[in-house]
C-alpha positions in Angstrom: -14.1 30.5 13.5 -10.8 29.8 15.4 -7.5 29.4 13.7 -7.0 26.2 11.8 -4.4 23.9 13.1 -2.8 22.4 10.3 -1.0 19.8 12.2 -4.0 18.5 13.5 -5.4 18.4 10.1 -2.5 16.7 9.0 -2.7 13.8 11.7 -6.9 13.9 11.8 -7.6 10.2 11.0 -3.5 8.9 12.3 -1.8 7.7 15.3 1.9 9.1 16.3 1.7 5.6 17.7 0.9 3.9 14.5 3.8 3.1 12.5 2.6 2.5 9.6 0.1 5.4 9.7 3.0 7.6 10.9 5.2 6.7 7.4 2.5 7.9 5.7 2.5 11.3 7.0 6.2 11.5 6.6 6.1 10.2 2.9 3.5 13.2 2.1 5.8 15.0 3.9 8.3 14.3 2.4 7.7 14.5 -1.1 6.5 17.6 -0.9 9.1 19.4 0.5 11.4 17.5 -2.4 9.1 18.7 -5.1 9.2 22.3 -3.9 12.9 22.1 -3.6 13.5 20.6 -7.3 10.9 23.0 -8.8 12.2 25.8 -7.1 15.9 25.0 -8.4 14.9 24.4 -12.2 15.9 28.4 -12.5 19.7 27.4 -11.2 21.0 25.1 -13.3 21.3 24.9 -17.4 18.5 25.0 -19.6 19.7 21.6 -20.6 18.6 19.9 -17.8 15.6 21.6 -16.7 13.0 18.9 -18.5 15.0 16.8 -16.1 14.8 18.4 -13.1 11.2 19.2 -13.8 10.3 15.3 -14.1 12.2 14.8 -10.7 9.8 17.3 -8.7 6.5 15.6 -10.9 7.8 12.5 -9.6 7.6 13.8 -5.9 4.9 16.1 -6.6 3.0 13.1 -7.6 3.4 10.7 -4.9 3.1 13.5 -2.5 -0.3 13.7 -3.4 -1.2 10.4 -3.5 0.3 9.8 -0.1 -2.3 12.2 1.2 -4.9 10.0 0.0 -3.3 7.1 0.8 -2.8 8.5 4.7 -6.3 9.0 4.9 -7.4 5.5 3.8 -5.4 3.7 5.9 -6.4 5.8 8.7 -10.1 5.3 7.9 -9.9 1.8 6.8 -7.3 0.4 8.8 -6.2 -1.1 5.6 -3.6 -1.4 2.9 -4.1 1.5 0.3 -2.9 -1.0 -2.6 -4.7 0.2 -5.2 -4.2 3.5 -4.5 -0.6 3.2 -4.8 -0.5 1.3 -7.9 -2.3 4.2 -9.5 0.9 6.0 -7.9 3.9 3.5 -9.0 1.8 3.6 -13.0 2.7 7.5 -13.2 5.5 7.7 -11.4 8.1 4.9 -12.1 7.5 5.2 -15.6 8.8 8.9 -14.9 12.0 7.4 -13.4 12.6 5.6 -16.5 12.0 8.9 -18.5 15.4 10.3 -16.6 17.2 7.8 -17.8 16.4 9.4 -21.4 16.6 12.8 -20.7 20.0 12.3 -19.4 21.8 10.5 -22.1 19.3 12.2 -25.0 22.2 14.4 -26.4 24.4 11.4 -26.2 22.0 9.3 -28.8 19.4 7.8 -26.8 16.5 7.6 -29.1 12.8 7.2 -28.6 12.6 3.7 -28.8 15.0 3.0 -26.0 12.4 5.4 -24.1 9.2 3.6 -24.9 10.7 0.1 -23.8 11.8 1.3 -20.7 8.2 2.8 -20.6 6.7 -0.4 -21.6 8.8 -2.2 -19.2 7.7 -0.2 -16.0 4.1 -0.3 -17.1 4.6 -4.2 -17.2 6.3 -4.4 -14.2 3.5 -2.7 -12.4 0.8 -4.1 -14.0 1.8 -7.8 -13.3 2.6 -6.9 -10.1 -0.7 -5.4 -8.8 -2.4 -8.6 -10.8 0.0 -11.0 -8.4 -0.8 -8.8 -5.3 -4.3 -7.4 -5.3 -6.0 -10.2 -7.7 -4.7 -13.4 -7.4 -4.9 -14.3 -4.3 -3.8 -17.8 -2.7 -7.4 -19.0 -2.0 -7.0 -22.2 -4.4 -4.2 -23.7 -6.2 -4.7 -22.4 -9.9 -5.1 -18.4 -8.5 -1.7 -18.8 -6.3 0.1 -20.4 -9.9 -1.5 -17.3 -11.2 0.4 -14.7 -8.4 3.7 -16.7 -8.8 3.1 -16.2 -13.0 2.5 -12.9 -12.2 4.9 -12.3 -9.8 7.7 -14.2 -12.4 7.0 -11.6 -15.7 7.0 -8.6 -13.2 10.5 -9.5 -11.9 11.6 -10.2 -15.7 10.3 -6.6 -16.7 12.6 -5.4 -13.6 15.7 -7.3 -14.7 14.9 -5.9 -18.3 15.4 -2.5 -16.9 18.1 -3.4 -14.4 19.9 -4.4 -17.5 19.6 -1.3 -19.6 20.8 0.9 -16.7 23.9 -1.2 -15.2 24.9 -3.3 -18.5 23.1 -2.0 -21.3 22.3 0.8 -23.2 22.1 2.9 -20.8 25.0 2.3 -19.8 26.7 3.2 -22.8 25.2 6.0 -23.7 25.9 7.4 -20.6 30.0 6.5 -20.6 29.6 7.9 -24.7 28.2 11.2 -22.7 31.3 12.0 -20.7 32.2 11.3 -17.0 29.7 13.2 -15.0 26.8 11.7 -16.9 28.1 8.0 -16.2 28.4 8.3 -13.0 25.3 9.7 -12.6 23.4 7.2 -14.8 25.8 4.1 -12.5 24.8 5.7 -9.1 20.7 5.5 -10.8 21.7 1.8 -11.9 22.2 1.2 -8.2 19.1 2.8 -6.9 17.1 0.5 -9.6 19.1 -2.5 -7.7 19.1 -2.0 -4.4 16.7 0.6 -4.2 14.0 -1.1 -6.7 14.5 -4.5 -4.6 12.4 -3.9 -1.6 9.4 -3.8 -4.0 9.6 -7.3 -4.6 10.4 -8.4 -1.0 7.0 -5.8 0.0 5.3 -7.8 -2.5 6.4 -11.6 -1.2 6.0 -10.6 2.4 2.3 -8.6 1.3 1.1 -12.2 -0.5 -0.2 -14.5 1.4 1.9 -17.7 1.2 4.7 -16.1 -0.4 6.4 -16.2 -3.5 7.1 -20.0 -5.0 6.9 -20.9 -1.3 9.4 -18.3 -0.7 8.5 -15.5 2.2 9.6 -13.0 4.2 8.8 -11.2 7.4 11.0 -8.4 8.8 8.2 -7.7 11.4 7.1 -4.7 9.4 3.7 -4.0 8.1 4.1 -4.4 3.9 3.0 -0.4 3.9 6.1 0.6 6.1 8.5 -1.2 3.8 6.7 0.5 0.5 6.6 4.2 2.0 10.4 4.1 3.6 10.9 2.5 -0.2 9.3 5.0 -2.2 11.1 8.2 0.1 14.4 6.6 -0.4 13.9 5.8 -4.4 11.8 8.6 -5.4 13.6 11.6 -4.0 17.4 9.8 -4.2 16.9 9.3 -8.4 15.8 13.6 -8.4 18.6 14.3 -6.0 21.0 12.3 -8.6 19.6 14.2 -11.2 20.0 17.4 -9.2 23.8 16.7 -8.6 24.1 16.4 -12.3 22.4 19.3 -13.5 24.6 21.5 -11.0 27.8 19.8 -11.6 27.7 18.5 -14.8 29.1 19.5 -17.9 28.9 16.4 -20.1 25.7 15.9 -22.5 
């Protein structure tokens, strides 16, 4: 049996030429890497933020794997992986929410601020795969149904938004000293800016838009997810990084 050639594994079932199939690759890639690099740092930096640092490599960990899966669908199918990722976004954003805990814990965040940023994500997510895999515009009532679904999965986001940039969040991380603040402010701007081209992937990936509102950056929907997910998964563990090396607050 001759040597296996992992690249070729790797690429089996996608085209260099393929964008989309190509972002793929890269995203498994990608997250990888990030999770070995975060799990592999846990043992330099204080025991206080380990738990943290730990939930950052999950996080990429996570979607690493499921971007495997996800690369091999699409290169089968030809088609988006949307379920697939969902089952990705359900475990992992509510993961991103967990940081925001973890790093103002010591400052008094309690559980329950925890379990409605959990529930938050989870409804987020939940609407937002109803709007985009389910209702479809075939008839009138089911494309009311995507923009209802669209509208509470946008008011979940705000809901977060809020808590990170104007909220409690926000003031438990100012009550935990500098370092923590501006770490929890630079997260605050990932969940903005970053968070953002979830809902522009979801207006351009339903068909007829979003209360007759689309968008079309002549990218396939799966491009502006994976370039998405690269920048806003392993940016909030990098944040987090930065903090636990640096930071003496909490």
């Amino acid at each position: 049996m001759g040597a296996l050639d992992f690249s070729t594994m790797l690429l089996a079932s996608v085209k260099i030429t393929d964008a989309t199939g190509f972002t793929f690759f890269v995203g498994t890639m990608a997250m990888m890497a990030a999770s070995v690099f975060f799990f592999f740092e846990m043992n330099n930096v204080d025991q206080k933020w380990r738990t943290s640092l730990l939930v950052s490599g999950l996080i990429t960990f996570i979607a690493a794997v499921h971007y495997y899966y996800m690369r091999d669908f699409y290169g089968e199918s030809g088609t988006s992986p949307t379920e697939l990722r969902y089952v990705d976004w359900i475990l992992t954003v509510p993961l991103m929410c967990v940081e925001f805990y973890l790093i103002t814990r010591k400052a008094g965040a309690t559980s329950g601020l925890l379990w409605r940023l959990i529930a938050a994500s989870v409804v987020m997510l939940v609407t937002g795969f109803l709007g985009e895999s389910t209702y479809v515009y075939n008839t009138a009532e089911t494309a009311t149904m995507s923009w209802v679904m669209g509208l509470v999965s946008g008011l979940a986001y705000f809901y977060i938004l809020y808590l990170a940039m104007f909220g409690e969040i926000k003031e438990l991380g100012e009550k935990a000293g500098p370092q923590v603040a501006k770490a929890v402010k630079t997260l605050a701007w990932f969940v903005l800016v970053g968070w953002a081209i979830y809902p522009i992937g979801y207006i351009q990936g339903t068909t007829g838009g979003l209360f007759g509102m689309t968008v079309n950056f002549g990218l396939d929907m799966d491009v502006i997810y994976n370039i998405g997910d690269a920048i806003n998964k392993i940016g909030f563990g990098l944040v987090v990084y930065a903090l636990a090396r640096g930071g003496d607050d909490a």
